[in-house]
C-alpha positions in Angstrom: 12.1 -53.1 -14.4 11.0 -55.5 -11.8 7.4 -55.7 -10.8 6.1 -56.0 -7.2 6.5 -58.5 -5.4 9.0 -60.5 -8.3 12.4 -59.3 -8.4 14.5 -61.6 -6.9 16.6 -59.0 -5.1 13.1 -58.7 -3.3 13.7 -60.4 0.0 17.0 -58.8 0.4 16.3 -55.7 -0.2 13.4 -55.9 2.7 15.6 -57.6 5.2 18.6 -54.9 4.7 16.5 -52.1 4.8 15.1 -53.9 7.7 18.4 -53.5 9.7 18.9 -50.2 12.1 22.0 -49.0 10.4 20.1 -48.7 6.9 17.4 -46.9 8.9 19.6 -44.7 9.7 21.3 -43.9 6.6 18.1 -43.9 4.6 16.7 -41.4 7.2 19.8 -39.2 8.3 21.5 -38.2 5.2 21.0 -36.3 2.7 20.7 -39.1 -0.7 18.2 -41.2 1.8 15.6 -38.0 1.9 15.9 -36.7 -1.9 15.1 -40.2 -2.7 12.5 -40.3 -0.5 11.0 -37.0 -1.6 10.5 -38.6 -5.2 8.0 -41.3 -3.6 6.3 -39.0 -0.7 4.9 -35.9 -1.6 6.2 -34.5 2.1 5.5 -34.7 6.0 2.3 -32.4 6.4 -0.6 -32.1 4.9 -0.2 -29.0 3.1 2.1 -30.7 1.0 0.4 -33.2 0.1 -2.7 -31.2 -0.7 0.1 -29.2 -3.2 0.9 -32.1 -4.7 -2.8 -32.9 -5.1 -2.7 -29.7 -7.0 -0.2 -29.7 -9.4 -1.8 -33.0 -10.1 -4.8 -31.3 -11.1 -3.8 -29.4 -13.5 -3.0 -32.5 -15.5 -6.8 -33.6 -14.8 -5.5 -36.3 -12.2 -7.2 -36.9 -8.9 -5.3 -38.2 -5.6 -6.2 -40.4 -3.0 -4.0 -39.3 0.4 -2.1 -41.9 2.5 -1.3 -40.7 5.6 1.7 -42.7 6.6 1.9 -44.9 9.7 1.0 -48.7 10.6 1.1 -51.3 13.5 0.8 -48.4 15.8 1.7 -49.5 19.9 -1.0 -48.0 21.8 -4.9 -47.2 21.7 -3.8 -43.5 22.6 -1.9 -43.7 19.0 -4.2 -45.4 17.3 -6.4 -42.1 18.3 -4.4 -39.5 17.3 -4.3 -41.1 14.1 -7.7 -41.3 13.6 -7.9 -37.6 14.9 -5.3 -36.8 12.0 -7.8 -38.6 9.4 -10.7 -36.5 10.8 -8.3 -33.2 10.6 -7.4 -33.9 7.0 -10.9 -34.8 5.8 -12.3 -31.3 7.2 -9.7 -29.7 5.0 -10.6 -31.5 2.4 -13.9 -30.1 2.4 -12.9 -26.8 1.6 -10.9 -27.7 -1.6 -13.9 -28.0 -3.5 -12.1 -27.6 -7.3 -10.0 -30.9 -6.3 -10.9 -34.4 -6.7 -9.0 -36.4 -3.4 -9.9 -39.4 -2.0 -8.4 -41.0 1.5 -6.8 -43.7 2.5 -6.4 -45.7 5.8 -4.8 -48.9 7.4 -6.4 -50.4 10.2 -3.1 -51.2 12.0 -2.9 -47.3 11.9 -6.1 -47.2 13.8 -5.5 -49.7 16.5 -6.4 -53.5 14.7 -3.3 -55.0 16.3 -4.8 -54.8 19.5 -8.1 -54.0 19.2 -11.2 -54.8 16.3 -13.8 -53.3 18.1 -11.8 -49.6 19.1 -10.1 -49.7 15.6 -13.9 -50.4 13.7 -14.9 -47.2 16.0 -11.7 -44.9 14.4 -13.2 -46.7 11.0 -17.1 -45.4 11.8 -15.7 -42.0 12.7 -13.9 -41.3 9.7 -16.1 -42.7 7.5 -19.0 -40.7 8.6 -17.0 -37.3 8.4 -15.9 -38.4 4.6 -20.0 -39.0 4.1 -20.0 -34.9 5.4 -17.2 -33.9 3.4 -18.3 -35.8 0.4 -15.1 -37.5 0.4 -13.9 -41.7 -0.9 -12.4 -43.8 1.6 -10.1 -46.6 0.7 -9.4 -49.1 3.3 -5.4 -50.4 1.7 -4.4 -54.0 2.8 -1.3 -54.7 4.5 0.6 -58.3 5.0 -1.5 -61.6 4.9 -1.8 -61.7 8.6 -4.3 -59.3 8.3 -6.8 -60.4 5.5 -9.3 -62.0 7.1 -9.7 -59.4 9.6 -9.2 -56.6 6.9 -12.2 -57.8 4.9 -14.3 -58.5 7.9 -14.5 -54.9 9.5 -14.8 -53.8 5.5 -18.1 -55.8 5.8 -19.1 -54.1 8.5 -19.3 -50.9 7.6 -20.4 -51.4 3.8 -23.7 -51.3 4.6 -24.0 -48.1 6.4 -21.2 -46.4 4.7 -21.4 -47.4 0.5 -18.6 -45.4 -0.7 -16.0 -47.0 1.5 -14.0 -49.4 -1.0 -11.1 -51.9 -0.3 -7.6 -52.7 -1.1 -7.2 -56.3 -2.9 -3.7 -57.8 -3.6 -3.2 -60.1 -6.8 0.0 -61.6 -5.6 -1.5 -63.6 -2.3 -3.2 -66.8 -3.8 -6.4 -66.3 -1.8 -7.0 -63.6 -3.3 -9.0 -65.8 -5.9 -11.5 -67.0 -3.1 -11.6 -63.6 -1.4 -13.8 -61.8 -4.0 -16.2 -64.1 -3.8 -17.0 -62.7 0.0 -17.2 -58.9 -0.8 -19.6 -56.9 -0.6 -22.3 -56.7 -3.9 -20.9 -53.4 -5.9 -18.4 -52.5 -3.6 -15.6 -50.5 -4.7 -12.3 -53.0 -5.2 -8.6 -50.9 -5.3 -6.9 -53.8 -7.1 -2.8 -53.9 -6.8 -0.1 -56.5 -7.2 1.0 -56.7 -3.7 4.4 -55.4 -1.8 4.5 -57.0 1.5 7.2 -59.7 1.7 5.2 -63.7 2.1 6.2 -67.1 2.0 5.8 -68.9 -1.6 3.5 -70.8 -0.2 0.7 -67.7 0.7 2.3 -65.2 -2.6 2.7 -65.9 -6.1 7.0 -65.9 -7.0 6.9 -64.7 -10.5 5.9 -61.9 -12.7 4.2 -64.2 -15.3 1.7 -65.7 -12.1 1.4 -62.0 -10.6 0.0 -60.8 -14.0 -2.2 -63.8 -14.5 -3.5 -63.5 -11.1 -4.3 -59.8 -11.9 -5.9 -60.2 -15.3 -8.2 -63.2 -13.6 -8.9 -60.8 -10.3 -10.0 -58.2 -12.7 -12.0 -60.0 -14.9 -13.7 -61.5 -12.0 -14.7 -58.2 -10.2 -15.8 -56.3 -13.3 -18.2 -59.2 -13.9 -19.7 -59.3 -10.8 -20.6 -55.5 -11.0 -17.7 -54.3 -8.9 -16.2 -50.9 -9.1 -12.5 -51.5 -9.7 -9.6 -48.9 -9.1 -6.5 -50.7 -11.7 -3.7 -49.9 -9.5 -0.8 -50.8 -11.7 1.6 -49.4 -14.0 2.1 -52.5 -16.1 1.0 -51.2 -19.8 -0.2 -54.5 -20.8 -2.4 -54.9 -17.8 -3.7 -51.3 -18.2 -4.7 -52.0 -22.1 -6.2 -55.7 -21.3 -8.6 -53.5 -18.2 -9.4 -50.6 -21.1 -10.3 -53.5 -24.1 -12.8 -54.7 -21.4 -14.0 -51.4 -20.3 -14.9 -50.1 -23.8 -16.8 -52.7 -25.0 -19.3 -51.6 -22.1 -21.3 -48.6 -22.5 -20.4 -46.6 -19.3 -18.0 -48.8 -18.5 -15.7 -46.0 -17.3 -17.8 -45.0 -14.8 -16.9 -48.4 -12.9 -13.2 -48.3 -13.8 -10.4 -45.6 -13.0 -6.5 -46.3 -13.2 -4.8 -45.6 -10.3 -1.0 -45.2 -10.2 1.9 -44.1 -7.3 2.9 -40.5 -6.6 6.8 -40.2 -8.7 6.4 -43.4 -10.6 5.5 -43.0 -14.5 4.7 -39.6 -14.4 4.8 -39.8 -18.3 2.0 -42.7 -18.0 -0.4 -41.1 -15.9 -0.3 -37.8 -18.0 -0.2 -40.2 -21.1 -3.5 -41.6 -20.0 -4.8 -38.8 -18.7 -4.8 -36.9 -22.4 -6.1 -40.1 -24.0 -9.5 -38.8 -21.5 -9.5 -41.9 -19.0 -10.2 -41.5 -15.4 -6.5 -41.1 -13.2 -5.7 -41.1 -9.6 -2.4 -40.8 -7.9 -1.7 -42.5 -4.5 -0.4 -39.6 -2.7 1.8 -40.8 0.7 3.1 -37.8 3.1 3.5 -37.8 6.9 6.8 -38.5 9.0 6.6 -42.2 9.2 7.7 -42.5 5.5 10.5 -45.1 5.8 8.5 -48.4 5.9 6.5 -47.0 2.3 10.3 -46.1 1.2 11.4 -49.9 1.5 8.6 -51.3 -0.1 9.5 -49.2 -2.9 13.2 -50.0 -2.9 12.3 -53.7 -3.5 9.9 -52.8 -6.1 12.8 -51.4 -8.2 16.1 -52.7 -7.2 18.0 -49.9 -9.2 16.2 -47.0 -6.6 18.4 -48.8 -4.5 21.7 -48.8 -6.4 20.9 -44.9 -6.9 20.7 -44.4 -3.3 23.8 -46.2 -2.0 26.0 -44.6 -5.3 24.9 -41.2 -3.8 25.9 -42.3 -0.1 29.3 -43.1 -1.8 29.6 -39.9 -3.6 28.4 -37.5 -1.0 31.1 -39.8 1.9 34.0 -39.2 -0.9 33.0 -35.5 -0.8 32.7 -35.0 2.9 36.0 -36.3 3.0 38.0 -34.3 0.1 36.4 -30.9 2.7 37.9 -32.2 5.1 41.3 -33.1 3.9 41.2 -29.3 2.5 41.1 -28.2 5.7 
């Protein structure tokens, strides 16, 4: 399996799916939404918060992605944050669950605005205080690091809770920790955006080293840090380090993605450590699809093979008629 951010198939996988026609066949057929239904729990809320469910059953939490980025106007960049605001009073009523949320600033307007989008930011951030709810802020492309962790500092101080999305495959990652907030809550991932070699490590080998260093660093300066990976040998090199601390798993949980190693996260989760899915719904699913195509080249291969078959079988109806 090829990690994130280090199959080589990785670049052109992002620049087909990148092309109108394979928007449109991802989006438009039948193959291109079952596939997508395995990595997005569905386009409302109500399925996500079902998803949520059946998660907890297992004794898994969620944390909700509502999908969307780079919106094009303020006006969108409000109704997002009015769909944040909508979710996190539902969420108050599901008191049995354990959901977190989280956001991207290019959802909420940072493209063209700090000071409107840190306002969306303030406003959901003070509803989560009410509903007693997490927020994550995720981290998109390296464009948007230095602003990302800027408005994070920001609003630590008035809003503790709020944690951030780190990204073990951009080099400055390294540097970056050393400007967070003290204790703040770190989600800590490999990366999936595509960068030049020069700003991402290329290989598995420097991704995982990257990771291990990243995580050691944060848990020794007191951090809260959210393992967001599926790689078994980065999982048990975070639990050695965790267990040699008393109540060290009440600064660690592992996070993983909603329809990828299902049989991990319930693994884990009977073994008694702390599990969260990342649960994506909403319409504006494809951009989240791609990233996960070029995680895993062969999700690909799947998809196209069924485009083949169903094509084939359209046409043997047709010639029947």
């Amino acid at each position: 399996m090829a990690n994130l951010g280090t199959s080589p198939f990785r670049p052109l996988i992002l620049r087909l799916t990148d092309h109108p026609w394979f928007r449109a066949l991802a989006t438009r057929t039948r193959p291109g939404r079952a596939l997508a239904s395995r990595f997005v729990a569905g386009e409302s809320l109500d399925d996500a918060i079902e998803a949520a469910r059946q998660l907890d059953r297992r004794r898994i939490a969620s944390m909700l992605d509502h999908l969307g980025e780079n919106v094009r106007a303020p006006e969108h960049a409000a109704d997002a944050a009015n769909a944040y605001l909508r979710a996190l009073e539902r969420l108050a009523t599901q008191e049995t669950l354990d959901i977190a949320i989280s956001i991207k600033l290019t959802q909420l307007g940072l493209d063209f605005s700090h000071e409107l989008c840190a306002a969306h930011v303030r406003r959901i951030l003070e509803a989560a205080e009410v509903a007693g709810t997490l927020v994550m802020i995720d981290m998109e492309s390296s464009a948007y690091v230095d602003r990302t962790i800027q408005l994070f500092q920001e609003v630590h101080d008035d809003h503790p809770r709020v944690g951030l999305c780190l990204q073990a495959y951009l080099r400055r990652s390294e540097r970056d920790v050393f400007h967070l907030p003290p204790g703040s809550r770190i989600r800590l991932v490999k990366g999936s955006y595509l960068e030049e070699p020069d700003l991402a490590f290329g290989s598995k080998r420097e991704v995982d080293e990257s990771y291990a260093r990243l995580f050691t660093t944060l848990w020794a300066r007191g951090h809260a840090v959210d393992v967001a990976t599926h790689d078994p040998a980065l999982l048990e090199g975070a639990r050695s380090l965790v267990e040699k601390e008393p109540n060290g798993w009440s600064r660690v949980e592992f996070q993983m993605l909603y329809g990828i190693r299902r049989d991990l996260q319930i693994r884990l989760a009977r073994e008694g450590a702390p599990v969260r899915v990342y649960i994506p719904y909403g319409t504006e699913w494809y951009p989240y699809l791609t990233r996960r195509l070029a995680e895993r080249p062969a999700n690909l291969w799947f998809f196209l093979s069924n485009v083949v078959r169903g094509a084939r079988g359209d046409r043997g109806v047709r010639s029947e008629r």
